[in-house]
Backbone atoms as SQL, in Angstrom:
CREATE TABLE atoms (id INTEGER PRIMARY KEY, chain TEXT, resi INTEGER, resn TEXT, atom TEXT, x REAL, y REAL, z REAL);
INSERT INTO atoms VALUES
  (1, 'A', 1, 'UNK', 'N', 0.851, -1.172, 0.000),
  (2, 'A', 1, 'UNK', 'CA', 0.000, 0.000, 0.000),
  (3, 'A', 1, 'UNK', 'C', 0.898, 1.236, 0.000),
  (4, 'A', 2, 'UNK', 'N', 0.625, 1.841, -0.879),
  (5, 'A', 2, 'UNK', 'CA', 1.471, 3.316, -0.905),
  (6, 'A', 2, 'UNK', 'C', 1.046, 4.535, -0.009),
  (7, 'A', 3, 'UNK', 'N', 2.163, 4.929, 0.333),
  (8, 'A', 3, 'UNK', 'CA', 1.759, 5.808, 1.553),
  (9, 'A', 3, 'UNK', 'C', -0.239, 7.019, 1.351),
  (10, 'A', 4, 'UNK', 'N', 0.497, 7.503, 0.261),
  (11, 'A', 4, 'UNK', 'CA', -1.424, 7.922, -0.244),
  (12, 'A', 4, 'UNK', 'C', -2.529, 7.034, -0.096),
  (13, 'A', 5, 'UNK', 'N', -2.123, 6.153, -0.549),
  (14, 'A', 5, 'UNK', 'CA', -3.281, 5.013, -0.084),
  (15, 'A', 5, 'UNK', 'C', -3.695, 5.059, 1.626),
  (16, 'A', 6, 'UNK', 'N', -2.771, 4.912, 2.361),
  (17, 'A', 6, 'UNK', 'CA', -2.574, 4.451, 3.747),
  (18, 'A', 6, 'UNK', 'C', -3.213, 5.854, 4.605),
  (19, 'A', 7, 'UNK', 'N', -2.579, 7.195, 4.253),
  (20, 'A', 7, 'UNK', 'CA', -3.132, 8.410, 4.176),
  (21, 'A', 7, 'UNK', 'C', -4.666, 9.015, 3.890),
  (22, 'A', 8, 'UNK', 'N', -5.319, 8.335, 2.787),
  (23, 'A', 8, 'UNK', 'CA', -6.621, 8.169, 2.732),
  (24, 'A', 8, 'UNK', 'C', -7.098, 7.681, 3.517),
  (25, 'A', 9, 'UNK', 'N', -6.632, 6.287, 3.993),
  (26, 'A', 9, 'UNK', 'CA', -7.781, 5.374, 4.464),
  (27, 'A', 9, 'UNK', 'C', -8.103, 5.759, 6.612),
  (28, 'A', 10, 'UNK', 'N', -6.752, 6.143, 6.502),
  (29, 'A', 10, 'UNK', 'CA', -6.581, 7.078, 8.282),
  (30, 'A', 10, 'UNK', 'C', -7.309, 8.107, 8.248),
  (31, 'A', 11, 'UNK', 'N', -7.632, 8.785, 7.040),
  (32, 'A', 11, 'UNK', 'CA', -8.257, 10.213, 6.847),
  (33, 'A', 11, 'UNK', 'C', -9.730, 9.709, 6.963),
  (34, 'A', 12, 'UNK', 'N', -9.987, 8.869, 6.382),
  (35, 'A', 12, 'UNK', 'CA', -11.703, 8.153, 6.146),
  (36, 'A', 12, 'UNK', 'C', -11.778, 7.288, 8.026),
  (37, 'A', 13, 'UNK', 'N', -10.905, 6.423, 8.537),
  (38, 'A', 13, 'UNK', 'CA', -10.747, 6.187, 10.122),
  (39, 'A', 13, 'UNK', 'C', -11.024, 7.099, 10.863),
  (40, 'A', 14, 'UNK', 'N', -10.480, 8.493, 10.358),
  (41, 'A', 14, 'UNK', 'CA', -10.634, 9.760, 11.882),
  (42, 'A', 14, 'UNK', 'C', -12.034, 10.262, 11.713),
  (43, 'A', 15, 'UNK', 'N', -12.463, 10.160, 10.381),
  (44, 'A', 15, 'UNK', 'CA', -13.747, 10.657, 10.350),
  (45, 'A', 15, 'UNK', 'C', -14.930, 9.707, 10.743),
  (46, 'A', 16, 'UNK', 'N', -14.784, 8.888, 10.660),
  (47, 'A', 16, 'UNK', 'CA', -15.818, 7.578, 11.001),
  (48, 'A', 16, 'UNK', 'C', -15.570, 7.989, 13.009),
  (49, 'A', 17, 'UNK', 'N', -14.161, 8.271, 12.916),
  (50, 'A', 17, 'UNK', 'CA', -14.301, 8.126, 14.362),
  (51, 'A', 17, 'UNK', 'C', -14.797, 9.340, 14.872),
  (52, 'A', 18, 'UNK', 'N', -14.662, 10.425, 14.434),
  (53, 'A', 18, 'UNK', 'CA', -15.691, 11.819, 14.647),
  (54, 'A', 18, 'UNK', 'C', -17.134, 11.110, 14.500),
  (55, 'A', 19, 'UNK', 'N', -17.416, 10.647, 13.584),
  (56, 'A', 19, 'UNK', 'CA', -19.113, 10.529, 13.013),
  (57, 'A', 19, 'UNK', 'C', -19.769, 9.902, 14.541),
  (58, 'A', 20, 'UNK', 'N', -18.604, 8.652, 14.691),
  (59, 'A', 20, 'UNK', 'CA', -19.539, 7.560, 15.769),
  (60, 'A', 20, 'UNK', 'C', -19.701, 8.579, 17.388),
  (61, 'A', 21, 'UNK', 'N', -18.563, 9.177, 17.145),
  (62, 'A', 21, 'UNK', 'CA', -18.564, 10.017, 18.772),
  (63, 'A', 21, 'UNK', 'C', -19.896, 10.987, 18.957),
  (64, 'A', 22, 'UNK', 'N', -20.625, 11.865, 17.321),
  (65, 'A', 22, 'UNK', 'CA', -21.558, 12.766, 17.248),
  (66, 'A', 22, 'UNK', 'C', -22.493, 11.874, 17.311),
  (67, 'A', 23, 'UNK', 'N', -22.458, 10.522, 17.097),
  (68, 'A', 23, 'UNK', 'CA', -23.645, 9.397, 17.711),
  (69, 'A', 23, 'UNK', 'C', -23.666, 9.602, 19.233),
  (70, 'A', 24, 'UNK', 'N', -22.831, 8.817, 19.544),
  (71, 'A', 24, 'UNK', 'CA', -23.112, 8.514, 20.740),
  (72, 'A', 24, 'UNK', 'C', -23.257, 9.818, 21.904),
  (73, 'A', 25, 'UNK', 'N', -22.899, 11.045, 20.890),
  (74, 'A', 25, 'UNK', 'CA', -22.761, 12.431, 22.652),
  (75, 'A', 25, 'UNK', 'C', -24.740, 12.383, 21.776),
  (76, 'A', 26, 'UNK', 'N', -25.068, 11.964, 21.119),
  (77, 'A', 26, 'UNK', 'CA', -26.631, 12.127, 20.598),
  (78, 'A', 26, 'UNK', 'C', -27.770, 11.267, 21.306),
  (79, 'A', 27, 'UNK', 'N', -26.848, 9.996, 21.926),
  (80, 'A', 27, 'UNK', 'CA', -27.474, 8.720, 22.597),
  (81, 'A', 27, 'UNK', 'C', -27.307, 7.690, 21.677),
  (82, 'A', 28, 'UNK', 'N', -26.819, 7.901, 20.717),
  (83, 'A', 28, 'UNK', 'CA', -27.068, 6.512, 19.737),
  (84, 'A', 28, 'UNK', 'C', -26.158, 5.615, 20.611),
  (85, 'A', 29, 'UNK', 'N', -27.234, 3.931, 20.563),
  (86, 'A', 29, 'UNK', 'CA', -25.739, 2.824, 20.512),
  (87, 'A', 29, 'UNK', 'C', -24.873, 2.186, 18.738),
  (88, 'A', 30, 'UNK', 'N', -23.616, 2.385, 18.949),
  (89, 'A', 30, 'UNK', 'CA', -22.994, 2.377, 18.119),
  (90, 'A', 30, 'UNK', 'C', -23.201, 0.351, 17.944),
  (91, 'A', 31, 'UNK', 'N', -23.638, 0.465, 16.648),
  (92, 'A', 31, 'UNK', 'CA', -23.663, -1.057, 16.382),
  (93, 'A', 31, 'UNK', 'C', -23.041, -1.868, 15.313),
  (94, 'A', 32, 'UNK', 'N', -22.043, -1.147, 14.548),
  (95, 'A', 32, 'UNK', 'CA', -21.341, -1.995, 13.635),
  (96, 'A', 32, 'UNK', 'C', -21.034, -0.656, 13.094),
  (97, 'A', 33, 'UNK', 'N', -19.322, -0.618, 12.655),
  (98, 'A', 33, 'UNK', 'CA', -18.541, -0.120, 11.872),
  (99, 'A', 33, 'UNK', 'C', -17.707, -0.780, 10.736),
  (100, 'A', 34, 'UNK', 'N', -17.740, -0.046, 9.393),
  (101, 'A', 34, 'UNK', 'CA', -17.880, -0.883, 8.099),
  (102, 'A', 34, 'UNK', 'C', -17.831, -1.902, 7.915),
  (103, 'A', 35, 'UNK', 'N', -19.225, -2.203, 8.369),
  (104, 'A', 35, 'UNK', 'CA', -19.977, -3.857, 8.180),
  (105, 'A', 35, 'UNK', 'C', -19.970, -4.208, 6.252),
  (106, 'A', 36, 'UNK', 'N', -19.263, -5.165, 6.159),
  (107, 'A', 36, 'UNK', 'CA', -19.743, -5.468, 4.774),
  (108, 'A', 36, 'UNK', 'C', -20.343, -6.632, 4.500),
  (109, 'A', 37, 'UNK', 'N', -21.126, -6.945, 3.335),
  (110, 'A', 37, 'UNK', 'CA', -21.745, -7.754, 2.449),
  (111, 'A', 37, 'UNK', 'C', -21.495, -7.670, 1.396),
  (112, 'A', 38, 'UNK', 'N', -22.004, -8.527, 0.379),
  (113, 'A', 38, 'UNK', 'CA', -22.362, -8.441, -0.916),
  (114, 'A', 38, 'UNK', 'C', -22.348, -7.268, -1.513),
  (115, 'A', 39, 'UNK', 'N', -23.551, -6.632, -1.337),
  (116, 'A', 39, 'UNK', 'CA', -23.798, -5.481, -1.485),
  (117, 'A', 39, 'UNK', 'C', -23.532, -3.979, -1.132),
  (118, 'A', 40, 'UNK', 'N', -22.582, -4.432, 0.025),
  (119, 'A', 40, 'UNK', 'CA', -21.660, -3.595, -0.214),
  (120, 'A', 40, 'UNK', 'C', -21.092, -2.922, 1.371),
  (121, 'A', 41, 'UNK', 'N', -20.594, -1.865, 1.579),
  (122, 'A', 41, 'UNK', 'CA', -19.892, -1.792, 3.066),
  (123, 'A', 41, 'UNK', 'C', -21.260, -0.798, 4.072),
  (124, 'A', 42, 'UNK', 'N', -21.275, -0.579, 4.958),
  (125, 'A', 42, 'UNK', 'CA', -22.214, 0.106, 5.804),
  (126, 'A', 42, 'UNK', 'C', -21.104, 0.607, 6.671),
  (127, 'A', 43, 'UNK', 'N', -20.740, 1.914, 6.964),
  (128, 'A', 43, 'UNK', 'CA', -19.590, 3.131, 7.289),
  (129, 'A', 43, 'UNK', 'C', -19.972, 2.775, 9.049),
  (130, 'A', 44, 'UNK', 'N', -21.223, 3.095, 9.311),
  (131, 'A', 44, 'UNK', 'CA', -21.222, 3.061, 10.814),
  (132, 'A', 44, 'UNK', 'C', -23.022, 2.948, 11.040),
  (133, 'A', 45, 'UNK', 'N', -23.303, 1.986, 11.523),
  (134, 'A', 45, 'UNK', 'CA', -24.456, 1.605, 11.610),
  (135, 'A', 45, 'UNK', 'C', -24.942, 1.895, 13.582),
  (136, 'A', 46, 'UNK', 'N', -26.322, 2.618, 13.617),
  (137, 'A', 46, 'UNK', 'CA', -26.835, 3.013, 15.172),
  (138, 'A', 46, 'UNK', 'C', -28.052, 3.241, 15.326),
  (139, 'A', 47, 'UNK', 'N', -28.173, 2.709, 16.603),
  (140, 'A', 47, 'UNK', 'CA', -29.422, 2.079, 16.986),
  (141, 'A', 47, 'UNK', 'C', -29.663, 3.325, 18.166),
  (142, 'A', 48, 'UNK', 'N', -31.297, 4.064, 18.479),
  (143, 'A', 48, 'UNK', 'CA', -31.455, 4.856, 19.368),
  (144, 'A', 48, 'UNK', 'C', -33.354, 4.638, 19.235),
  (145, 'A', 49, 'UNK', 'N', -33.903, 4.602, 20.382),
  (146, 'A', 49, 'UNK', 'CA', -35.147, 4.380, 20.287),
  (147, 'A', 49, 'UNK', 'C', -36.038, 3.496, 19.042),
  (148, 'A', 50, 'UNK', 'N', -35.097, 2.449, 18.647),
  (149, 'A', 50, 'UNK', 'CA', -35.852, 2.021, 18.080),
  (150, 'A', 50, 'UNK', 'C', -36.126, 2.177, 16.638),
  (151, 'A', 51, 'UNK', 'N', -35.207, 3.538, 16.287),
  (152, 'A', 51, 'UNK', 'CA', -34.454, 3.866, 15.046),
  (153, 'A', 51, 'UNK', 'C', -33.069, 3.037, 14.797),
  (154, 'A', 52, 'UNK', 'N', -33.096, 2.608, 13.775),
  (155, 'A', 52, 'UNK', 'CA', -32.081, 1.928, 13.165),
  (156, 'A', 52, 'UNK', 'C', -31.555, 3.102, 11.982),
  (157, 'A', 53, 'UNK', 'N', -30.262, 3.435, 12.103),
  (158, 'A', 53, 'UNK', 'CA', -29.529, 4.614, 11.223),
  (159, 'A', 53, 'UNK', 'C', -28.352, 3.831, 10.778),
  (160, 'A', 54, 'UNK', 'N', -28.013, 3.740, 9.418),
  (161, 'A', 54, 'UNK', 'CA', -26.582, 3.383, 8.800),
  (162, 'A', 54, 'UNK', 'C', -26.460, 4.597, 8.337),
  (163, 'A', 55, 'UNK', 'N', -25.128, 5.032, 8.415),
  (164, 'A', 55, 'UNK', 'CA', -24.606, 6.459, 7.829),
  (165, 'A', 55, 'UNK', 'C', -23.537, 6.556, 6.742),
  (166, 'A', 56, 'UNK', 'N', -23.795, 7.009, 5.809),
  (167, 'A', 56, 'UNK', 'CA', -22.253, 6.957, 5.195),
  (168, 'A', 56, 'UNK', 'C', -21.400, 8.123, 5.396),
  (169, 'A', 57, 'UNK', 'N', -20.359, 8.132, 5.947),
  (170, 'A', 57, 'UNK', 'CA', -19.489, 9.062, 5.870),
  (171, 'A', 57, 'UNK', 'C', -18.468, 9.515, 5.151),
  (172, 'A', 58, 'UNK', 'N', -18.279, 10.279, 4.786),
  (173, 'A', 58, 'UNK', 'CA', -17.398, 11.150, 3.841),
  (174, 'A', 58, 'UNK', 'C', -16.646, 11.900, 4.374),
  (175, 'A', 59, 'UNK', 'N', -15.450, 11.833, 4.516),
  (176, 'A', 59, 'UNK', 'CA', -14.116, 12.705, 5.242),
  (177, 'A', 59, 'UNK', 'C', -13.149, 13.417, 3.750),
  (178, 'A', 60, 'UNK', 'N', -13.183, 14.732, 3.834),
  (179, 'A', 60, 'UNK', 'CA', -12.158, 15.931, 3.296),
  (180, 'A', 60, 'UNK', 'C', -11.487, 16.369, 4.207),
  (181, 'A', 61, 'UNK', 'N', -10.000, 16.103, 3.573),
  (182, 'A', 61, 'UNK', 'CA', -8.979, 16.909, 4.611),
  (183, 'A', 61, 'UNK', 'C', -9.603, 18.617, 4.112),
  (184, 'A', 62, 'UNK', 'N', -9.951, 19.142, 3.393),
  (185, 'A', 62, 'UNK', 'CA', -11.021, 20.552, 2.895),
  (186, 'A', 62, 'UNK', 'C', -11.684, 20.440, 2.003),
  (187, 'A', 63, 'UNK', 'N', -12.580, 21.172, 1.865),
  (188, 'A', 63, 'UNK', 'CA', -13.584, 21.382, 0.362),
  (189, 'A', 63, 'UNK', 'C', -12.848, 22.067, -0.706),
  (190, 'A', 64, 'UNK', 'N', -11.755, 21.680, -1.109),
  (191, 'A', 64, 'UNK', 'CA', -10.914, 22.031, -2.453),
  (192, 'A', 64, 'UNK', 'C', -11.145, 21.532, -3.368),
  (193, 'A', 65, 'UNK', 'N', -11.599, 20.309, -3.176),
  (194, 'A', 65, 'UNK', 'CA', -12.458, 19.553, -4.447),
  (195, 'A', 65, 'UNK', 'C', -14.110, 19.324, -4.613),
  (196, 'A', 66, 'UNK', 'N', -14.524, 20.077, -3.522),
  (197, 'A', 66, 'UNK', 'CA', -15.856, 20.503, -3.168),
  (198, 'A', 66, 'UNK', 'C', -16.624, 19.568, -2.104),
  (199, 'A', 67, 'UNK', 'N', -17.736, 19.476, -1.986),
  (200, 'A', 67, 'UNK', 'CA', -18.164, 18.978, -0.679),
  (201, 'A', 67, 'UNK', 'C', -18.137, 17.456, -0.639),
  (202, 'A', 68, 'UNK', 'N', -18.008, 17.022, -0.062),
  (203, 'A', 68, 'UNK', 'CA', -18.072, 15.371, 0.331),
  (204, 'A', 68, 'UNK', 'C', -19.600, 14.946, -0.221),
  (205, 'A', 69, 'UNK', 'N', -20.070, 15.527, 0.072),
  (206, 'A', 69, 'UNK', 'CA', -21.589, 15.396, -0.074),
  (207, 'A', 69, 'UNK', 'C', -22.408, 15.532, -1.235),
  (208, 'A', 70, 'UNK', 'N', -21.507, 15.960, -2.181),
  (209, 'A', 70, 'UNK', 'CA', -21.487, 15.818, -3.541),
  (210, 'A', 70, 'UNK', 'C', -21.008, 14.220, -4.135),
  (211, 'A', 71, 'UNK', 'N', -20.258, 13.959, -3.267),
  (212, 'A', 71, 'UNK', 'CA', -19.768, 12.303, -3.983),
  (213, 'A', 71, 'UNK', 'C', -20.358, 11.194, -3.420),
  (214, 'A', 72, 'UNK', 'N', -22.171, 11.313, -3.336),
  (215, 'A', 72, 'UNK', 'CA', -23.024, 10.472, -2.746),
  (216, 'A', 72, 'UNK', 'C', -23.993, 10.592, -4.565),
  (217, 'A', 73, 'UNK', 'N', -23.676, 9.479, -5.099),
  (218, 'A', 73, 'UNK', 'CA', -24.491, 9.120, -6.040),
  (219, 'A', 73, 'UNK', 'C', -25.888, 8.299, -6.145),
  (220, 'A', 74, 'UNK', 'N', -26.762, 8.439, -7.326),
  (221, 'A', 74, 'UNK', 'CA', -27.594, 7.268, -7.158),
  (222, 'A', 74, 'UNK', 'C', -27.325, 5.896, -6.931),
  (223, 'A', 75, 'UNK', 'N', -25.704, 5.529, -7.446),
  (224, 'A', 75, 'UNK', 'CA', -25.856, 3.996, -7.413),
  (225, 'A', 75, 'UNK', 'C', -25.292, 4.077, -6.040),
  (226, 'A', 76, 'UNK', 'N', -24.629, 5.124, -5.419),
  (227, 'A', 76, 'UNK', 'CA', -23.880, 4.730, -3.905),
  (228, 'A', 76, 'UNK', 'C', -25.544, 4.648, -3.209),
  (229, 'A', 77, 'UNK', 'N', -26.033, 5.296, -2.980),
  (230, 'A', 77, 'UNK', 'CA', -26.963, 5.065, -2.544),
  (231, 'A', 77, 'UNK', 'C', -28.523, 4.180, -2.629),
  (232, 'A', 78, 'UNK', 'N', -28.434, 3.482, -3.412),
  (233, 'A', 78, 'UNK', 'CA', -28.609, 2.138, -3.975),
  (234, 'A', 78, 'UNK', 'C', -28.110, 1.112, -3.070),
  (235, 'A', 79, 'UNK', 'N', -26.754, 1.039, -3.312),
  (236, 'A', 79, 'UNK', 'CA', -25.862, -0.095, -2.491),
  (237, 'A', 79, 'UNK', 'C', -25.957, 0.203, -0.891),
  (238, 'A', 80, 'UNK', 'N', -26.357, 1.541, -0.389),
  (239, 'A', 80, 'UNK', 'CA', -26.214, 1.366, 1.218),
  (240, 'A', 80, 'UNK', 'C', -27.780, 0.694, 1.098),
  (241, 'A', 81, 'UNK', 'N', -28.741, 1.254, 0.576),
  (242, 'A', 81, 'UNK', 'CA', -30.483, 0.712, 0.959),
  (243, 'A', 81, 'UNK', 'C', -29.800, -0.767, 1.078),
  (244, 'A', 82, 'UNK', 'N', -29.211, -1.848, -0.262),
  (245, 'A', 82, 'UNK', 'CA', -29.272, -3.016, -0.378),
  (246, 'A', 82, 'UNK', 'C', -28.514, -3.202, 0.639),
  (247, 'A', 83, 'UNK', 'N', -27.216, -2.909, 1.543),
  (248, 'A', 83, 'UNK', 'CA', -26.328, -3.074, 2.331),
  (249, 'A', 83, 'UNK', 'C', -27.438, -2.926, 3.983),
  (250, 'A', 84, 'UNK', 'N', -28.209, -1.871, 3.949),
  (251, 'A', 84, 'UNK', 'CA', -28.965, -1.718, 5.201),
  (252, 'A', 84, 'UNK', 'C', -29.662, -2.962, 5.127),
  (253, 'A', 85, 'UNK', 'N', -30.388, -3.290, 3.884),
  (254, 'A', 85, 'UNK', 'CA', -31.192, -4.989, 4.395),
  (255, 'A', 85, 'UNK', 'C', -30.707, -5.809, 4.762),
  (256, 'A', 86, 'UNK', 'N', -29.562, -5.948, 4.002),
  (257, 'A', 86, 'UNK', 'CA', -28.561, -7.018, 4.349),
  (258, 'A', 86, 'UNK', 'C', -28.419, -7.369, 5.796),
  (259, 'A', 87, 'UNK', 'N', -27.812, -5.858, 6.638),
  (260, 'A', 87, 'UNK', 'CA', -27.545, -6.068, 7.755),
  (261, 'A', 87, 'UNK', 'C', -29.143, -6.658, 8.447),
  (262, 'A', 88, 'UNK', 'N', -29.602, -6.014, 8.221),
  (263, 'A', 88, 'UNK', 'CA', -30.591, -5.968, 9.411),
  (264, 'A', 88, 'UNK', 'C', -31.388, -7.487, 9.220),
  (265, 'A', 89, 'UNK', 'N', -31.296, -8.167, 7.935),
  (266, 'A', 89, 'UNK', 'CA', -32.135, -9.521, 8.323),
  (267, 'A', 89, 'UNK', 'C', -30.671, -10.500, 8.483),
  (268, 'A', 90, 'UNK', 'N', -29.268, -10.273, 8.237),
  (269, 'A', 90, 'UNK', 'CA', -28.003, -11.173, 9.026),
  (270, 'A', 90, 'UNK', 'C', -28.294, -10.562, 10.729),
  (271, 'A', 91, 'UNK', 'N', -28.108, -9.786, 10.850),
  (272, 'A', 91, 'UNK', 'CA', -27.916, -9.219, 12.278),
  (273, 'A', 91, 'UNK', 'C', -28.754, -9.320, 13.352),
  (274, 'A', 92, 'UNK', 'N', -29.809, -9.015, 12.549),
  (275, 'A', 92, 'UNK', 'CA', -31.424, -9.088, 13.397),
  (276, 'A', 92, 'UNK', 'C', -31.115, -8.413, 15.024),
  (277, 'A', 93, 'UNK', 'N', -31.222, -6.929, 14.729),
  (278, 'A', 93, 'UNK', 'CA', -30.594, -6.488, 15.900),
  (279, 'A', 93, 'UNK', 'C', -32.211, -6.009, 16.934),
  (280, 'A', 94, 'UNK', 'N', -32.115, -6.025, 17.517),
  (281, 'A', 94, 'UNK', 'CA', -33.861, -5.621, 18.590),
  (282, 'A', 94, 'UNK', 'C', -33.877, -4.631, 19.208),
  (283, 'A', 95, 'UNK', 'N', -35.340, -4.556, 18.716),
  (284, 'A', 95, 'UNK', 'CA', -35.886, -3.348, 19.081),
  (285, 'A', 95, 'UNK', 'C', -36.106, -2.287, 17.632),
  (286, 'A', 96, 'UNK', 'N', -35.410, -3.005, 16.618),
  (287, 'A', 96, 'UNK', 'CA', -35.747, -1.931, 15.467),
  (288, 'A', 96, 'UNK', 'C', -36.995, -2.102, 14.788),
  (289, 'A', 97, 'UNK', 'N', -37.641, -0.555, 14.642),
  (290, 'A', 97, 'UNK', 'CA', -38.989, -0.277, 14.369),
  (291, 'A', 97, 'UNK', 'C', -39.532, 0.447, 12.925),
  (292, 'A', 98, 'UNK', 'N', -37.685, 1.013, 12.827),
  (293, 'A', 98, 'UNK', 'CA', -38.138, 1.989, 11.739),
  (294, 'A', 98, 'UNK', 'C', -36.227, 2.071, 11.594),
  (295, 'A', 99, 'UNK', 'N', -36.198, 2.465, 10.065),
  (296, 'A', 99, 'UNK', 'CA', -34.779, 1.868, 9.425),
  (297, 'A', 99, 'UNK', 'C', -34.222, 3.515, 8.892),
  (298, 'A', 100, 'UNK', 'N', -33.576, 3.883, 8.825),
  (299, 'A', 100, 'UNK', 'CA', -32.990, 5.384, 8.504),
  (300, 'A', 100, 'UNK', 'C', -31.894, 5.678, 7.812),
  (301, 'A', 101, 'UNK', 'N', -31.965, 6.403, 6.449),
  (302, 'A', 101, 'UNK', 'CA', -29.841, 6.425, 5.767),
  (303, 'A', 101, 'UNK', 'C', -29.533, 8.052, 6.255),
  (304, 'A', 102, 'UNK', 'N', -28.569, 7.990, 7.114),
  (305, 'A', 102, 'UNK', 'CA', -28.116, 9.259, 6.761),
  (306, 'A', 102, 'UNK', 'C', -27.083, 8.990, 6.529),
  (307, 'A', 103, 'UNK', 'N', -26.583, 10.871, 6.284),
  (308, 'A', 103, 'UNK', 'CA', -25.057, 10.890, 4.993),
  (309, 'A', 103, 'UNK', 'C', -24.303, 11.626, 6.323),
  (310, 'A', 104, 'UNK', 'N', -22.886, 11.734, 6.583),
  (311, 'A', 104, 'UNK', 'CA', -21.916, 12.452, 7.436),
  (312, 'A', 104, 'UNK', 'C', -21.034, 13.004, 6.669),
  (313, 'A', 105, 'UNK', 'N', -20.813, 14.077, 6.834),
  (314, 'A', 105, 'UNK', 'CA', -19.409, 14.544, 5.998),
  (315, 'A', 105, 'UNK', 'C', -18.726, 15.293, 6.355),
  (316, 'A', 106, 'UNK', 'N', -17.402, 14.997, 6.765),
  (317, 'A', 106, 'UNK', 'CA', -16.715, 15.644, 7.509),
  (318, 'A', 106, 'UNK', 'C', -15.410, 16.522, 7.257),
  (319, 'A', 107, 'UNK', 'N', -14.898, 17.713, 7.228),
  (320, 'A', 107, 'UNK', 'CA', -14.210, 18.219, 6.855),
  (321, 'A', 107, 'UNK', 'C', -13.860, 19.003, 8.009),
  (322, 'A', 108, 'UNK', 'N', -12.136, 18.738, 8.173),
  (323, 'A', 108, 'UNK', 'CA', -11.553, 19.051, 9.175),
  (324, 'A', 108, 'UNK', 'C', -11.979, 18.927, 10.443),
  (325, 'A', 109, 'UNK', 'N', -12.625, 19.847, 11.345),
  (326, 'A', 109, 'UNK', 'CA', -12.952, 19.516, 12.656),
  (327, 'A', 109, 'UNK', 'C', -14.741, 19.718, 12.682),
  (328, 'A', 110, 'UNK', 'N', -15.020, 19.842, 11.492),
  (329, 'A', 110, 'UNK', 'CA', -16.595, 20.359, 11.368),
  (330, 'A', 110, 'UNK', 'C', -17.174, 18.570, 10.896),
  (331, 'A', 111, 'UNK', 'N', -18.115, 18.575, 11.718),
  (332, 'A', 111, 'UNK', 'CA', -19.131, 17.357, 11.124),
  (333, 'A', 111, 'UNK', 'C', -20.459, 17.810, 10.826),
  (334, 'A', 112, 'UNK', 'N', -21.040, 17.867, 10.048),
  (335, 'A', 112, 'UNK', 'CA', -22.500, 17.497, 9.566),
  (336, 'A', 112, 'UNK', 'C', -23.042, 16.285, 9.177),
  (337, 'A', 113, 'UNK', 'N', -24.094, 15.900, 10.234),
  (338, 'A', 113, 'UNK', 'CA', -24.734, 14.448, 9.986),
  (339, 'A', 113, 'UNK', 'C', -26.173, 14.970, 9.485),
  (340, 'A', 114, 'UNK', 'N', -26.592, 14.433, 8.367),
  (341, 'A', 114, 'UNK', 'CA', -27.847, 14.775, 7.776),
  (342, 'A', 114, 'UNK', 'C', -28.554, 13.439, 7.982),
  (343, 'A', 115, 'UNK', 'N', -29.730, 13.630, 8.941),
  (344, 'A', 115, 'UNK', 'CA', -30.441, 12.728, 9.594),
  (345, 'A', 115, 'UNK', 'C', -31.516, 12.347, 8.435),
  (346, 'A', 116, 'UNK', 'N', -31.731, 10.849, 7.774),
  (347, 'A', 116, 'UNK', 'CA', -32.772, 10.735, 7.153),
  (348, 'A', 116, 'UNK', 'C', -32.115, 11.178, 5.798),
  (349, 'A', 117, 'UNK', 'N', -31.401, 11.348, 5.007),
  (350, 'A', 117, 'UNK', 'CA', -30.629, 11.982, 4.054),
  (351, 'A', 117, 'UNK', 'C', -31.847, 11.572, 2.720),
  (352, 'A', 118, 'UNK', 'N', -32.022, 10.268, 2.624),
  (353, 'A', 118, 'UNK', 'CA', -32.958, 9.617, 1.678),
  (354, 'A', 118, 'UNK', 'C', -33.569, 8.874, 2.709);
């Protein structure tokens, strides 16, 4: 792995690890971090009253190439819906009532979690 490579993937780690912390100071329980399947990876998956939330997160060291939140497509978002079923009939986690995608995107020390995104 070339150092850029290795550099990305710590950059996409610190932000997942920002995302899960704005869970949990929220109450969420944190229930799986990039869970994969078939269909594809789930960034950080959380459970709070009965809401079930998978999030995808998006980490910019800045918006120089513009927002994170711009590089959430139809087919990425496709693959989390098929990735959220996945989990939830392997996992069968309790108490979930109602299933939720939001998007995180994080740039530098700023997070925005968009609750319900689709």
């Amino acid at each position: 792995m070339s150092r850029r490579q290795h550099d990305h993937l710590a950059l996409g780690r610190w932000g997942e690890d920002r995302v899960c912390q704005w869970y949990r100071d929220a109450g969420y329980e944190i229930l799986a971090r990039n869970w994969r399947c078939g269909d594809g990876e789930l960034d950080v998956v959380v459970l709070r009253g009965g809401v079930l939330a998978a999030c995808e997160v998006k980490t910019r060291s800045s918006n120089r190439f513009g927002s994170p939140l711009e590089a959430i497509n139809a087919r990425r978002w496709s693959r989390l819906r098929a990735a959220t079923g996945a989990f939830v009939r392997t996992e069968r986690p309790a108490g979930v009532q109602r299933i939720r995608l939001d998007l995180a995107a994080v740039i530098g020390k700023e997070i925005t979690v968009i609750e319900g995104a689709l």
